[in-house]
VOGU-629978 format. One record per residue (C-alpha): residue number from 0; residue in one letter; chain; x, y, z. Coordinates in steps of 0.2 Angstrom, whole numbers, padded with zeros to 4 digits. Layout:
   num   residu   chaine       u       v       w
   NUM        A        A       X       Y       Z
...
//
This chain:
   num   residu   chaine       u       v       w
     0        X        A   -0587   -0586   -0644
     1        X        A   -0571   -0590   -0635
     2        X        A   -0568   -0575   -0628
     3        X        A   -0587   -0573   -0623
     4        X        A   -0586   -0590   -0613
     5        X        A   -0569   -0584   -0604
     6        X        A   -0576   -0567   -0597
     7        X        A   -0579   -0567   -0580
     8        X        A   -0596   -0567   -0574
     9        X        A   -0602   -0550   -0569
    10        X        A   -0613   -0557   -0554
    11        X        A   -0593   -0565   -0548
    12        X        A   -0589   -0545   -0547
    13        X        A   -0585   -0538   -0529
    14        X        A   -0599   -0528   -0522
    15        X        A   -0590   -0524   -0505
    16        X        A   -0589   -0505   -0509
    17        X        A   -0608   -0503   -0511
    18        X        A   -0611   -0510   -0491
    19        X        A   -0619   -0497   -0480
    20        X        A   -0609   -0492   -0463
    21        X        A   -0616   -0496   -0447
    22        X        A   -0626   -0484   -0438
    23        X        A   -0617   -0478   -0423
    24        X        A   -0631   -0476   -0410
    25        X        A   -0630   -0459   -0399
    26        X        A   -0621   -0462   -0385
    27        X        A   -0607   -0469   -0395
    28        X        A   -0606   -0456   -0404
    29        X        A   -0604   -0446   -0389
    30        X        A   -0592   -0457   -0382
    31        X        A   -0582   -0455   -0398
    32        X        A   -0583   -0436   -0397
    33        X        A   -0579   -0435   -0380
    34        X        A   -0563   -0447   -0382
    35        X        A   -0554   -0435   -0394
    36        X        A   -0558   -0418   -0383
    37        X        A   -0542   -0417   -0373
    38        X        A   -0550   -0403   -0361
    39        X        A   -0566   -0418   -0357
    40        X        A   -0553   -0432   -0355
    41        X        A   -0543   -0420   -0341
    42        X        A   -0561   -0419   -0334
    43        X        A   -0564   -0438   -0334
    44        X        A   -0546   -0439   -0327
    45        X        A   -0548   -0429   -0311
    46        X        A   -0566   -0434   -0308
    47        X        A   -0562   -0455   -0309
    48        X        A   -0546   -0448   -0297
    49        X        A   -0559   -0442   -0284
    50        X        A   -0572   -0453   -0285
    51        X        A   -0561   -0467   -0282
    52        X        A   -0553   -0457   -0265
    53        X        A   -0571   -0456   -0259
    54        X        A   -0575   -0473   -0263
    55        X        A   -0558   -0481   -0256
    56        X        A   -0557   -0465   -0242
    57        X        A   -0558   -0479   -0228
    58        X        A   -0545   -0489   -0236
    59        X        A   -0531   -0477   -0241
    60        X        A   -0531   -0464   -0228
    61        X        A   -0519   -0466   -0214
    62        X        A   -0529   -0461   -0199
    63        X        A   -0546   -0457   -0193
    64        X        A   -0551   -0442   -0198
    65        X        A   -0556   -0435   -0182
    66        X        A   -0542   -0443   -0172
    67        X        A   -0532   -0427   -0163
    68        X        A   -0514   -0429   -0158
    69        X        A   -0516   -0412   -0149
    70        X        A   -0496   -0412   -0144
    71        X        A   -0491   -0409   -0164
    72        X        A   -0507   -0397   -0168
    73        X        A   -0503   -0387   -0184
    74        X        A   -0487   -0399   -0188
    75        X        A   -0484   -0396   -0205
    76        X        A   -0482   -0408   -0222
    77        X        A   -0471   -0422   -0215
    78        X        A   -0466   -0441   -0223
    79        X        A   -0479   -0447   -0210
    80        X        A   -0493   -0435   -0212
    81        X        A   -0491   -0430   -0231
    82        X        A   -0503   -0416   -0229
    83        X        A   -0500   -0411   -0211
    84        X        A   -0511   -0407   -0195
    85        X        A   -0523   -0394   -0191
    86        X        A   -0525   -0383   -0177
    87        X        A   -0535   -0398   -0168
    88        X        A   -0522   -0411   -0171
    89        X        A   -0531   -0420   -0186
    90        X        A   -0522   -0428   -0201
    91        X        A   -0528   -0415   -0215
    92        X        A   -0524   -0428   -0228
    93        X        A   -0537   -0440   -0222
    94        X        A   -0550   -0427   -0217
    95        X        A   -0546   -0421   -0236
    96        X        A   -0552   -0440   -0243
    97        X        A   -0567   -0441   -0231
    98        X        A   -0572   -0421   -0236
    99        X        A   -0572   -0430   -0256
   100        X        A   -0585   -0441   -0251
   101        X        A   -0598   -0426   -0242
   102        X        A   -0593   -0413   -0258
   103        X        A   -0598   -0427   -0270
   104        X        A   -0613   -0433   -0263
   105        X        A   -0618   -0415   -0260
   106        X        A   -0617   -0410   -0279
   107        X        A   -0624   -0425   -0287
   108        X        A   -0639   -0425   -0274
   109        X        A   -0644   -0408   -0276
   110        X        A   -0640   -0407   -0293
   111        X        A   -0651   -0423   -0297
   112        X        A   -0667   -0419   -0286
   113        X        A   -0665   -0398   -0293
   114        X        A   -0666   -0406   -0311
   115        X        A   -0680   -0419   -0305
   116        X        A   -0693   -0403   -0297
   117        X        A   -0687   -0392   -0311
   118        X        A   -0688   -0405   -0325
   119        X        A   -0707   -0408   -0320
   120        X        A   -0709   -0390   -0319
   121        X        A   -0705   -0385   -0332
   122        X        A   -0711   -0398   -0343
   123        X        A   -0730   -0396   -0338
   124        X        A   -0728   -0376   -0339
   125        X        A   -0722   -0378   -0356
   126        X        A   -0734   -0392   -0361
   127        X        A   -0752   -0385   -0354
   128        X        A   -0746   -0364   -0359
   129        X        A   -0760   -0353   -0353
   130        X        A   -0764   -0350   -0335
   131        X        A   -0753   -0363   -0331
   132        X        A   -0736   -0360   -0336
   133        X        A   -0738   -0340   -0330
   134        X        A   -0741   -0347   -0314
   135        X        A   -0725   -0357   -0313
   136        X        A   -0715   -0346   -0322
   137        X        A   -0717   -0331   -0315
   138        X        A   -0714   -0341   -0298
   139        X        A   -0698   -0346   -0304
   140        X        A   -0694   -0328   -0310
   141        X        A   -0698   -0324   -0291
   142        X        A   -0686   -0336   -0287
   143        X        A   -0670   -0332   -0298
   144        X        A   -0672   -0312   -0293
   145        X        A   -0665   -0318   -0277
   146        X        A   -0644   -0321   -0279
   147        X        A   -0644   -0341   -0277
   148        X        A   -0629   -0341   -0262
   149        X        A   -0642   -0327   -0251
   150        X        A   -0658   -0335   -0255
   151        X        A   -0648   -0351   -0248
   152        X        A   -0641   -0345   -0233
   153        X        A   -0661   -0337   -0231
   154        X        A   -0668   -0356   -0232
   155        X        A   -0654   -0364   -0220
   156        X        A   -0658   -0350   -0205
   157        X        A   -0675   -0354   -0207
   158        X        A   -0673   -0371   -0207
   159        X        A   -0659   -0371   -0197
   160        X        A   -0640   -0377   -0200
   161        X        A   -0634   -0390   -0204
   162        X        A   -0626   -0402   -0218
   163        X        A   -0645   -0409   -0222
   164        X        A   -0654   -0393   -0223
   165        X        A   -0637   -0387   -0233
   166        X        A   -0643   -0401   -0246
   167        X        A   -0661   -0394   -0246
   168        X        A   -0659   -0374   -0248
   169        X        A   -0644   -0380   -0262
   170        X        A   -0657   -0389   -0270
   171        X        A   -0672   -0378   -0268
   172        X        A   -0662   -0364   -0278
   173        X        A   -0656   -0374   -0291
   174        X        A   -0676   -0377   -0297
   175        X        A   -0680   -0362   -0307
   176        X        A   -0664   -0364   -0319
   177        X        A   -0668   -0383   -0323
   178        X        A   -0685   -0377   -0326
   179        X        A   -0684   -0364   -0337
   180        X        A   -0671   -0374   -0348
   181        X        A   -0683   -0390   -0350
   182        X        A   -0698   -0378   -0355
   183        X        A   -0687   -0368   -0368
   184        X        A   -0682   -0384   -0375
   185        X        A   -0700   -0392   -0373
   186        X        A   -0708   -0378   -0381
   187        X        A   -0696   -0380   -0398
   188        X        A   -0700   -0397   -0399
   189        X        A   -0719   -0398   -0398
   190        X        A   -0723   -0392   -0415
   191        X        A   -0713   -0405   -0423
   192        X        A   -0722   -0415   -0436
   193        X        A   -0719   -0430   -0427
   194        X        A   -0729   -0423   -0411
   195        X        A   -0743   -0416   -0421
   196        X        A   -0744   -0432   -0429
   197        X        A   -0744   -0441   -0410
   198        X        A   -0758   -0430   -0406
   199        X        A   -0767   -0432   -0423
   200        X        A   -0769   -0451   -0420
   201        X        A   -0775   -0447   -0401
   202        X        A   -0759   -0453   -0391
   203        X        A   -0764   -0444   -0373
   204        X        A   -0756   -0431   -0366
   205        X        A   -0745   -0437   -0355
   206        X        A   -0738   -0451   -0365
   207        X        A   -0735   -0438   -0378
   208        X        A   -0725   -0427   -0365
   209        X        A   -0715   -0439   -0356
   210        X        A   -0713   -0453   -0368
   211        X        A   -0708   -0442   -0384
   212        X        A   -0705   -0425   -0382
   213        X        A   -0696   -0427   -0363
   214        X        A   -0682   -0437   -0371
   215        X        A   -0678   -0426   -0385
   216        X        A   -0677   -0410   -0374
   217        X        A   -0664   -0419   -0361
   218        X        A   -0647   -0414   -0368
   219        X        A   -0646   -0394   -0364
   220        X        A   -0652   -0402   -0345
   221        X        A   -0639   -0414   -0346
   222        X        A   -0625   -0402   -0348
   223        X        A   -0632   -0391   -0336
   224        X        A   -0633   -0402   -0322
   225        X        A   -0614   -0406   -0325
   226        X        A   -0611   -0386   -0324
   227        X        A   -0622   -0387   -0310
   228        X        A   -0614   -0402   -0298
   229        X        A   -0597   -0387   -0297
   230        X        A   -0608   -0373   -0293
   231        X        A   -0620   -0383   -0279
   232        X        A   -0599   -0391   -0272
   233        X        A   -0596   -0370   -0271
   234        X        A   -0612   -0365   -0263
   235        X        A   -0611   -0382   -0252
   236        X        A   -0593   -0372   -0247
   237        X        A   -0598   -0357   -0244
   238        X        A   -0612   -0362   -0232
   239        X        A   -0601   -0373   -0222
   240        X        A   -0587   -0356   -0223
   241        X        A   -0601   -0345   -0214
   242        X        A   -0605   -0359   -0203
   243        X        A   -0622   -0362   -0210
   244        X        A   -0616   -0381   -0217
   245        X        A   -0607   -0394   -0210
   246        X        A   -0605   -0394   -0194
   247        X        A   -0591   -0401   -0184
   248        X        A   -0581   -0412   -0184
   249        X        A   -0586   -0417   -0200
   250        X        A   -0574   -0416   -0212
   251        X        A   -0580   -0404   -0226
   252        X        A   -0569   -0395   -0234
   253        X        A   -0579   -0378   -0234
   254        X        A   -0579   -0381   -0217
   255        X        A   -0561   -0384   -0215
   256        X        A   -0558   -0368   -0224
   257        X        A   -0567   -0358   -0212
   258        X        A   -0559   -0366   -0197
   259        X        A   -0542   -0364   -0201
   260        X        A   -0544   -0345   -0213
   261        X        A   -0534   -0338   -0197
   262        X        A   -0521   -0347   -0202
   263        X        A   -0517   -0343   -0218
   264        X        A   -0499   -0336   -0214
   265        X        A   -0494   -0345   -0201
   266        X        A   -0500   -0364   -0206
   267        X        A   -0505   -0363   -0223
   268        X        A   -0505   -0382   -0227
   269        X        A   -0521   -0382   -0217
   270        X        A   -0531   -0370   -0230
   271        X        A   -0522   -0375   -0246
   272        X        A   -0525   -0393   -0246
   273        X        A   -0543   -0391   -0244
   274        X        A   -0543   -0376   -0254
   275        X        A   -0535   -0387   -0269
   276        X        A   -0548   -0400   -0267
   277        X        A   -0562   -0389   -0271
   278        X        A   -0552   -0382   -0285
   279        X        A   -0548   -0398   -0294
   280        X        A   -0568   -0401   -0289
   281        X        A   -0575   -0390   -0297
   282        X        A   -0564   -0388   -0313
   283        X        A   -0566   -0408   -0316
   284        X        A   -0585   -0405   -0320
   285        X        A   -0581   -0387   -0326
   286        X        A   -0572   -0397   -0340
   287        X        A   -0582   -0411   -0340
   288        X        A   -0597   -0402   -0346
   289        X        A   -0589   -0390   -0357
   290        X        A   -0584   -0407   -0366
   291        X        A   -0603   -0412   -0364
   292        X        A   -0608   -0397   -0373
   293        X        A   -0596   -0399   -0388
   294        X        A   -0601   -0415   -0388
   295        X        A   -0621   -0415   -0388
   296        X        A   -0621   -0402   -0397
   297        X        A   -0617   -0403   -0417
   298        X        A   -0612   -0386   -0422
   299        X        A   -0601   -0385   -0407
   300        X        A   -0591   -0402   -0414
   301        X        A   -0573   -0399   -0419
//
């Protein structure tokens, strides 16, 4: 008996390493994935980098961006104009900052009216089948025959150039691929029980499209319009290289390019720079999604 009374109660026991973990919703998850991918955090480095120079552009750079000092035209990399003059006098340096604020806009406003159009799309063609979705598919077919950069340079001479009409043709080209990658994703998720069983209890249509199949078919789009802000900065570019872009004196850097290829050998400051931005552009979002990807998608996390 005396050894009964001094055990210790079982219910006095600690229990702690029964207590279930917390969920970890999915953006966190993300987030977690994406804070331990070197190659997505270099991405997230350049990109903050930029976007800060375009926001603060007005602040940090040292002079007007189309200010000429004609007397010191092509002047090269000095303590006073870090990046050097162009053949008009201008201070590449701050041309440079302005150009990051035209190249961003241009890639997340094509990209993000692209995915829009080509969301909607492709989300009805996948959802009503039949009639419908060989109408719009084969139109987008029609559409991706064409090699995007010559189907853009088709729209802006018809529209006319320009930065604006640039925006549109970037955009209007970038459709078909956004489409085609919502319906391929919408059309493995409709026969998911939890769908039938929407429709079995009469949810209409629409709700059932854009309230529970749309959000779980977003991820492939998601990575893709990361791809797709570097690939709409390069086609932005190479309009504004041909002349069908920018015009000037804006400061893009496509456009820059184009002014200054002449002279490449004898003052190359005023092509590299320029060049350089697009190139630190285009990679931040080229390793930026590629992080995305790894990220989003679980047989692709190391």
């Amino acid at each position: 008996m005396q050894g009964v009374s001094q055990a210790r109660p079982a219910a006095a026991l600690p229990l702690t390493f029964g207590a279930p973990a917390r969920p970890r919703g999915l953006w966190r998850d993300i987030w977690r994935h994406l804070a331990h991918n070197p190659v997505a955090l270099a991405g997230m480095g350049i990109l903050a980098v930029l976007l800060l120079a375009a926001i603060l552009a007005p602040v940090i750079a040292p002079y007007d961006p189309t200010a000429q000092i004609l007397a010191q035209r092509n002047a090269p990399p000095s303590s006073e104009h870090i990046m050097g003059l162009d053949a008009l006098g201008r201070d590449v340096f701050s041309r440079v900052l302005y150009g990051a604020r035209i190249s961003l806009f241009v890639g997340f406003f094509t990209v993000g009216s692209a995915a829009l159009v080509g969301t909607l799309v492709g989300a009805v063609a996948a959802y009503a089948a039949g009639a419908i979705d060989n109408i719009l598919m084969r139109l987008m077919d029609i559409m991706l025959a064409f090699p995007s950069l010559l189907l853009a340079i088709a729209v802006v001479a018809i529209l006319g150039p320009g930065l604006t009409n640039a925006l549109y043709a970037i955009a209007f080209v970038s459709i078909p691929v956004y489409a085609r990658i919502v319906r391929a994703s919408i059309l493995s998720i409709k026969e998911q029980d939890y769908v039938l069983a929407a429709r079995a209890v009469g949810v209409p249509s629409a709700r059932i499209l854009f309230r529970t199949i749309l959000p779980n078919a977003l991820t492939p789009l998601i990575v893709q319009a990361t791809l797709g802000i570097a690939s709409a900065i390069l086609d932005a570019a190479a309009l504004g290289f041909i002349g069908l872009g920018a015009r000037m004196p804006t400061p893009e850097w496509g456009l820059m390019l184009a002014q200054h290829r002449n002279l490449v050998f004898t003052a190359p400051h005023t092509v590299f720079f320029p060049g350089l931005a697009i190139m630190l552009t285009v990679l931040a979002f080229n390793l930026l999604g590629d992080g995305l990807r790894d990220a989003l998608d679980p047989r692709l996390r190391r």
